[in-house]
Each structure stands twice: as C-alpha cells, then as structure tokens.
C-alpha positions in Angstrom: 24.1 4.7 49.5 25.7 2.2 51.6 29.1 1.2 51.4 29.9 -2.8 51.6 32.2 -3.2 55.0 33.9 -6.5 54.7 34.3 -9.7 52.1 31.1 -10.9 50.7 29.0 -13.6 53.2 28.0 -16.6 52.0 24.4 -17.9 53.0 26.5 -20.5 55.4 28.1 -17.3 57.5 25.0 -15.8 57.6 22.9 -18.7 59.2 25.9 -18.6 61.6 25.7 -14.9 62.3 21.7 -15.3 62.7 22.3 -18.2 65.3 24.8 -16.2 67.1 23.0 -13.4 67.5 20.0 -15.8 68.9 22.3 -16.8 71.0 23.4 -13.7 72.4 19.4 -12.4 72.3 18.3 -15.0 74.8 17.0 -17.9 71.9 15.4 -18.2 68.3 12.0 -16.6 70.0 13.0 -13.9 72.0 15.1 -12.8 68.8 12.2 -13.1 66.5 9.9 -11.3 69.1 12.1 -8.5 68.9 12.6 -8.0 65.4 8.7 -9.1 64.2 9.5 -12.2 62.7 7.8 -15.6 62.8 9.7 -17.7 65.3 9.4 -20.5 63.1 11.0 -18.4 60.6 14.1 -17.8 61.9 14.5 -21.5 63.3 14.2 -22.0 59.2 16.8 -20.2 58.1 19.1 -21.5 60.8 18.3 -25.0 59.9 18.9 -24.3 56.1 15.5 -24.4 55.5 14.7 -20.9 54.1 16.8 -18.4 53.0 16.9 -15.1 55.0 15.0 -12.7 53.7 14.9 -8.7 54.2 13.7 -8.7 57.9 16.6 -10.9 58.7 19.2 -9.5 56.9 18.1 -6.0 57.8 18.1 -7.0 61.7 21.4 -8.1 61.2 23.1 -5.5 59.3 23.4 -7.5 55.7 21.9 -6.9 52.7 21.7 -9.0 49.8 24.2 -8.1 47.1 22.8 -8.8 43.0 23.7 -11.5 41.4 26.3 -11.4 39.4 27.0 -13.8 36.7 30.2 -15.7 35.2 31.1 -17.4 32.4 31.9 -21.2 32.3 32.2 -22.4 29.1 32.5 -20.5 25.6 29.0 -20.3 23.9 29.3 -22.9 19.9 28.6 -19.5 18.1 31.7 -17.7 19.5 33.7 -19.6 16.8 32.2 -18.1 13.9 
C-alpha cells in the first residue's frame, strides 16, 4: 500500500503540476505521446475542462484520494 507523501492537492495544483510537467516534457503533445494519452486530453484538463483521470494522475505520481464527507448542518430529526 502506498503511503500519502505530502498535504492533500486540490484539482487547481494538479492542473498546475500537469502543465509543468508539459512544460518541462517539451509541450501538451510530446507529454501525451509519451504517456498514451489523447493530446486533446491533457490540453482539457489543463484548461479546466476535464478532470484528470487515472492515466494522468498515474503519470504524475497522484492518485485520487475517496471522498470523504462532512457535516454542515444538523439533520430536523436529531432533536428528537
């Protein structure tokens, strides 16, 4: 099992991490090439488009965490 390394990312750091790493990989194409995924795809996510999926996340060393849920208000029956 893998152990989380760092605070959790929000879908804003990790459209900056994929750009960055396009950046660093020669462009949006060259990076897709590389990691077989639509070019299109990946210009998506960056432009808030889509949301990254496995391929992405896995090429970049993320993974999605569950969703966790929290509670906002106290539920009418709670006062019986």
């Amino acid at each position: 099992m893998l152990r989380r390394r760092g605070p959790p990312l929000s879908t804003t750091d990790v459209r900056a991490r994929l750009r960055d790493d396009c950046v660093r990989r020669g462009g949006q194409r060259a990076w897709a090439r590389v990691h077989d995924v639509a070019d299109t795809y990946v210009s998506g996510v960056i432009a808030g488009r889509q949301e990254p999926g496995p391929k992405i996340l896995r090429a970049l060393g993320l993974a999605r965490d569950p969703a966790t849920y929290s509670e906002l208000w106290e539920p009418p029956y709670a006062e019986e």
